[in-house]
C-alpha angles and dihedrals in degrees: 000000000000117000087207114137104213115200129252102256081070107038088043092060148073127244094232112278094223093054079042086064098036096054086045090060090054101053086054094053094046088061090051103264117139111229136191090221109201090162107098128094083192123108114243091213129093130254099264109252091237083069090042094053092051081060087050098046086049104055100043084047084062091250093145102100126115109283129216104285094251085052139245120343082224088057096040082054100051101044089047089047085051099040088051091048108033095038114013087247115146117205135167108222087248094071097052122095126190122207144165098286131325092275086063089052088055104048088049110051086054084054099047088054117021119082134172107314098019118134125222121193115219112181113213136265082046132162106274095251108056091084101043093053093054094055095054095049087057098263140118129231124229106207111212103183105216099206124220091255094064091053090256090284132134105248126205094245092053091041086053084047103059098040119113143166093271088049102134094162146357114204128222127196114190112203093019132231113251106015103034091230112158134195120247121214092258090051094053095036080064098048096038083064094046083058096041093066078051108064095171089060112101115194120210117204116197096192090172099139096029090116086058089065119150097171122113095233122074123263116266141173119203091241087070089039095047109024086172089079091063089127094042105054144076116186114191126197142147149169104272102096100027103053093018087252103143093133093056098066104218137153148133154183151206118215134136111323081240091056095040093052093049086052103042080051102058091040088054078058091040108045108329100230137340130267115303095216099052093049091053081046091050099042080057096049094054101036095042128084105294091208090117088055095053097045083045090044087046080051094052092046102057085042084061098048093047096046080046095054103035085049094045090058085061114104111223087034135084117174124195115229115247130229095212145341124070098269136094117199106198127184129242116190094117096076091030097120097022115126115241112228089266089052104252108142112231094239096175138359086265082064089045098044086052085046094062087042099055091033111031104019096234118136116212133148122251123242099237085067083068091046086249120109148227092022143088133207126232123192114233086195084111147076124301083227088058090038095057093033089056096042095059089041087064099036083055087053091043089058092048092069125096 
């Protein structure tokens, strides 16, 4: 055995339940077991060859050399020209950064700002990894649980709540990972004010599926809404979701010049820029005819209404319909209790995601892995073949309890 001594920012914290569950589909299928596998935030698309040839282009034109560390001017334009258009954000070149993906940026910039003692506020249900950042960073979350009756949202009146002294950040996830719930104007025009009588409270946005937007109402970050918090707030985004782009590692972010520089200094330490392929690739995908997002987001969207519907019909579940994302997050208290055939009683949505797993075949994650029970979260990034063979895999488990 090693006699290593690892630090604390790793033994302190999870390996990410979601890649926990992935990795556990693929060690069932590897032993010849067929699984509905609902695990994955990861579109099941191409990068459309458009984006591909702009990589290409780039490399036989000899742009494969190291890059500035906030990466490319074509890129920062780009990014500012999306973020003005798109969102009403206004942004100089010099306050975009651009990272290896948006969870980088996001693990950088709190970096970059938390230190021992420093709160974070996480509203829940929240992406796996926001906690777990925090705390290897030094700093602690403060869980806020966003209930399903309040849309899953964070509210005003919960946001004042949780503020204290040692608050560095709140984080907002619009649309959310993993119930697709999304802010409207009015809601972050509210919180936006509640931030605003807290000027050492710095917000951070990951906007990453905010082009994969269902709701009725226009996408929105509370930077447009509420231009006053320029020197409060971060928004992250990149091109992974959106373009089905995960391999290409690129994301990026606005935020206050101060911010942006600490961030752009500890990733010229960390990997000096990102690939300068994928950011010639990236500057192409923004800038280029979005005609391939919107046919993959109606997709997704007929993948959404058909997996709400399918799981609404199934006694014991109720799902909220989100607004974005490719993700549903139904709830499941109405087995919590029931007996499974072999008699082991479903004590929590962890027994009854197992459940599915060992009876239907069907992976999901459970909802105490998002700081939210009794739910668990599908991915809808799959066929709608997968997406019906697995719903009535689980409506026949479902029917099984007792």
């Amino acid at each position: 055995m090693s006699d290593i001594k690892l630090a604390s920012r790793v033994t302190g914290i999870r390996l990410s339940p979601s890649t926990a569950a992935a990795q556990k589909v693929r060690d069932l299928q590897a032993g010849g077991r067929r699984i509905f596998n609902l695990t994955v935030g990861e579109p099941d698309f191409d990068t459309p060859a458009p984006i591909k040839a702009a990589a290409i282009a780039a490399m036989e034109g000899g742009d494969t050399k190291y890059t500035p560390v906030n990466g490319t001017i074509a890129l920062r334009e780009a990014i500012r020209h999306d973020f003005k258009t798109r969102l009403n954000i206004e942004c100089a070149l010099n306050e975009i950064c651009v990272g290896g993906g948006a969870k980088q940026v996001l693990f950088v910039a709190l970096m970059a700002t938390v230190e021992a003692g420093d709160e974070v506020i996480v509203p829940a249900p929240y992406w796996v990894s926001y906690p777990d950042m925090v705390i290897a960073n030094g700093g602690t979350p403060v869980i806020v649980p966003c209930a399903e009756d309040v849309g899953f949202k964070l509210t005003p009146a919960a946001l004042e709540a949780a503020i204290t002294p040692r608050t560095k950040w709140v984080i907002l996830n619009s649309p959310s990972n993993p119930t697709g719930a999304a802010y409207t104007a009015g809601e972050l025009q509210a919180l936006g004010e509640v931030l605003l009588r807290h000027p050492h409270v710095l917000v951070m946005c990951d906007e990453i599926y905010d082009r994969i937007w269902f709701a009725d109402f226009a996408p929105c970050s509370i930077l447009g809404v509420v231009p006053a918090l320029k020197e409060q707030a971060l928004v992250v985004n990149g091109v992974s979701k959106s373009y089905a782009m995960t391999g290409w590692r690129i994301g990026y972010a606005t935020g206050p010049q101060a911010l942006i520089d600490a961030i752009n200094k500890l990733q010229s330490q960390m990997s000096s820029c990102p690939s300068s392929i994928s950011q010639a690739a990236a500057a192409h995908a923004l800038t280029a005819d979005q005609g391939d997002v919107a046919r993959t987001v109606e997709v997704y969207r007929q993948r959404r209404d058909r997996a709400h519907a399918l799981i609404s019909a199934i006694p014991g579940l109720t799902c909220r319909l989100p607004d974005g994302a490719f993700y549903l997050y139904p709830g499941c208290a109405g087995l919590i209790g029931k007996k499974t055939p072999d008699g082991k009683v479903i004590a929590n949505d962890l027994d009854f995601s197992l459940y599915l797993l060992e009876a239907a075949s069907v992976a999901s994650v459970h909802g105490g892995a998002y700081g939210l029970e009794p739910y668990f979260r599908i991915s809808t990034a799959t066929s709608m073949e997968v997406i019906e063979g697995a719903c009535a895999a689980i409506a026949r488990a479902c029917a099984q309890l007792t």
